[in-house]
N, C-alpha and C positions, 0 to 999 in steps of 0.2 A: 504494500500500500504506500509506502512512503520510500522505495528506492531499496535497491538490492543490499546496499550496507548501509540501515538506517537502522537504531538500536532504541526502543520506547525510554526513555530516562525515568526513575523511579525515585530516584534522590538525585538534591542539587549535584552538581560539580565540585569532586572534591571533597564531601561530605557524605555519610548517611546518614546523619542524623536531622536533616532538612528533607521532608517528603515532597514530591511534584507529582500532585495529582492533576490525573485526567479532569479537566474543568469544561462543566455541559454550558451552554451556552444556546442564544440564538443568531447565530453571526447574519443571516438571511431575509431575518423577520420573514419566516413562512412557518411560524407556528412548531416546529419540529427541531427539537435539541440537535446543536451541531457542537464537537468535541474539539478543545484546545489542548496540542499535547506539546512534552518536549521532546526531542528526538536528536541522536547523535549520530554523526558517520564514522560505521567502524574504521574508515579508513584513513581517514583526514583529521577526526577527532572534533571534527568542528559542530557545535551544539546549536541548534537551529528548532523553532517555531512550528508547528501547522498545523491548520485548522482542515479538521475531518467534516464535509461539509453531509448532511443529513437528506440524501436522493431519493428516488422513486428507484425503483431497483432495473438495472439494465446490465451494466459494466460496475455496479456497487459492491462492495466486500460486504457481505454480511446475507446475502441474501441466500434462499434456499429455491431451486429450482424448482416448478411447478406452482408454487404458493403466488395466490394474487395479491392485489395492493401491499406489496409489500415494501419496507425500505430501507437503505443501507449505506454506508459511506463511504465517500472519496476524497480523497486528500486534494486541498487545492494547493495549484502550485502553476508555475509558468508566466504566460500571459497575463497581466493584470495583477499577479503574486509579487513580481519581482522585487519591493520592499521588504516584506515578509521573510523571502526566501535568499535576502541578501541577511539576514542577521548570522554571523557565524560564530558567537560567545553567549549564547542566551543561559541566563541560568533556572528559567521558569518562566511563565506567564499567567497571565490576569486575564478573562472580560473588564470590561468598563462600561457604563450607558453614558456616553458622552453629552446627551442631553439629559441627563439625569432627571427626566423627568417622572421614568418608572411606567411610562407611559403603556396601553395596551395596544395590540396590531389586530386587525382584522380577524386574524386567524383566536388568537387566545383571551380576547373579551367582546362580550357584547356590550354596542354603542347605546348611552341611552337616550 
């Protein structure tokens, strides 16, 4: 999912006594948790970001063949990534709601 030598990080860098958990999120606002993880290259060492975006299942990891609506995730990266997938010292990451307003989206509140 994340590259032939990409390794899940489970404690910071340098440390086990700092955990880096998987953090759910909605990076899409389409109602459906998307996962922020840390991830290293076994080979390079360099500790980098990504966010596992939460799909309709096609080409998704997670999915089970046969089964309808179902959904699964794909790592973003590439096109449109390329800040993201330039960080190469991360030691963890955070969501933020930068309009902090806590606001609800279409999908997870009804308007009144």
């Amino acid at each position: 999912m994340f590259g032939e030598n990409a390794e899940l990080m489970v404690t910071a860098p340098g440390t086990r006594d700092i955990p880096l958990y998987i953090r759910p999120g909605d990076f899409d606002v389409d109602g459906f948790p998307d996962l922020l993880v840390t991830v290293r290259d076994s080979k390079s060492k360099d500790i980098g970001v990504k966010i596992l975006r939460n799909v309709g299942c096609g080409k998704a990891a997670g999915c089970v063949k046969g089964r309808k609506n179902q959904r699964g995730f794909v790592a973003g990266g590439g096109k449109g990534w390329q800040a993201l997938d330039a960080i190469k010292d991360a030691t963890g990451a955070a969501w933020i709601d930068l309009d902090d307003d806590v606001s609800c989206n279409a999908y997870a509140c009804e308007r009144n």
